[in-house]
C-alpha positions as CSV (number, residue, x, y, z in Angstrom):
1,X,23.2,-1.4,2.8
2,X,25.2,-4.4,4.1
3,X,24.2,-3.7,7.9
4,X,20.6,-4.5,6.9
5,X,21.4,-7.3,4.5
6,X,23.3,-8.5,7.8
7,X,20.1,-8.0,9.9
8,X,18.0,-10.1,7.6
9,X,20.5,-12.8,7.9
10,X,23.9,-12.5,5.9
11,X,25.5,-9.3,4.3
12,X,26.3,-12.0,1.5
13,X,23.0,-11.4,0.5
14,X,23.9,-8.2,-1.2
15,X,25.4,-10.4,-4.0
16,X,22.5,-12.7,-4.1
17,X,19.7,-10.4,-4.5
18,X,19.8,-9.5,-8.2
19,X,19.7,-13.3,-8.8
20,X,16.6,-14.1,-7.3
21,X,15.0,-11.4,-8.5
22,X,15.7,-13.1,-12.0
23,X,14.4,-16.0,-10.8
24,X,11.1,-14.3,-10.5
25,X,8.5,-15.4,-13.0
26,X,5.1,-14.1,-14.5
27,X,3.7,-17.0,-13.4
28,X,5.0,-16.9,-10.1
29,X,3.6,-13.0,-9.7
30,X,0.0,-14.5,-10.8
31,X,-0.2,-17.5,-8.7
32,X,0.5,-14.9,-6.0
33,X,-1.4,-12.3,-6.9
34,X,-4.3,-14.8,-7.5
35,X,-3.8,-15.8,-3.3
36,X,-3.7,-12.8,-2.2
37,X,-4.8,-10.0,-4.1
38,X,-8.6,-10.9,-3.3
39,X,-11.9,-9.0,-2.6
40,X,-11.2,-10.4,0.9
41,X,-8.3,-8.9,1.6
42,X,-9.2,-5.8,0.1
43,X,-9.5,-2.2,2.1
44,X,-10.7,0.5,0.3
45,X,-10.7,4.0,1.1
46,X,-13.0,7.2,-0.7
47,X,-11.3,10.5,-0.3
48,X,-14.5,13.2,-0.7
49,X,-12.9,16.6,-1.3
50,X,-14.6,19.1,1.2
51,X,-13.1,22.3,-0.5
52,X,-9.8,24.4,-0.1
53,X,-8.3,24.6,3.5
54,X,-7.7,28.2,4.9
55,X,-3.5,28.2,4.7
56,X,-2.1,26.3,7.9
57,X,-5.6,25.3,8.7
58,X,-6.9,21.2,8.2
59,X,-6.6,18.4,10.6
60,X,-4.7,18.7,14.3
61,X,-3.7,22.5,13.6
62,X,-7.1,23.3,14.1
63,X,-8.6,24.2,10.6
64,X,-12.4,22.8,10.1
65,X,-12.9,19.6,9.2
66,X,-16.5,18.1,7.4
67,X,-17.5,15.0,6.6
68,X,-19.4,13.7,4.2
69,X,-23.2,12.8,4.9
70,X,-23.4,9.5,3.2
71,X,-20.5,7.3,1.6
72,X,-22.1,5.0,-1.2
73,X,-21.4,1.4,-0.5
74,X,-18.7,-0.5,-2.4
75,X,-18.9,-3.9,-3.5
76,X,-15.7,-5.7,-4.4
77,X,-15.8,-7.3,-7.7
78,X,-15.1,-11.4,-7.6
């Protein structure tokens, strides 16, 4: 643990950390969530289940793979 507090700086760190986590407040975590958690920045993904998988079967060992016809558009809420 102290060779990568020493790679982001200063294996003093180590001691410091618990502190500024304390220093964290729900208002800070909403002003940044407010920035950046926005339907701009959002990427969402739809997982479809296709059925069961034959056993070591699926993806790049060579099992079949569908997909579906249509995916229904989604809108990000503002």
């Amino acid at each position: 643990m102290l060779g990568v507090y020493e790679m982001l700086g200063d294996y003093r760190l180590v001691d410091k950390y618990l502190e500024g986590i304390d220093k964290v407040t729900a208002a800070d975590v909403q002003r940044v969530a407010k920035k950046y958690l926005i339907a701009t920045n959002m990427t969402a993904g739809v997982l479809i289940p296709t059925g069961i998988l034959p056993h070591g079967g699926g993806g790049l060992s060579g099992g079949q793979i569908r997909h579906a016809a249509e995916m229904p558009a989604i809108e990000a809420s503002r």
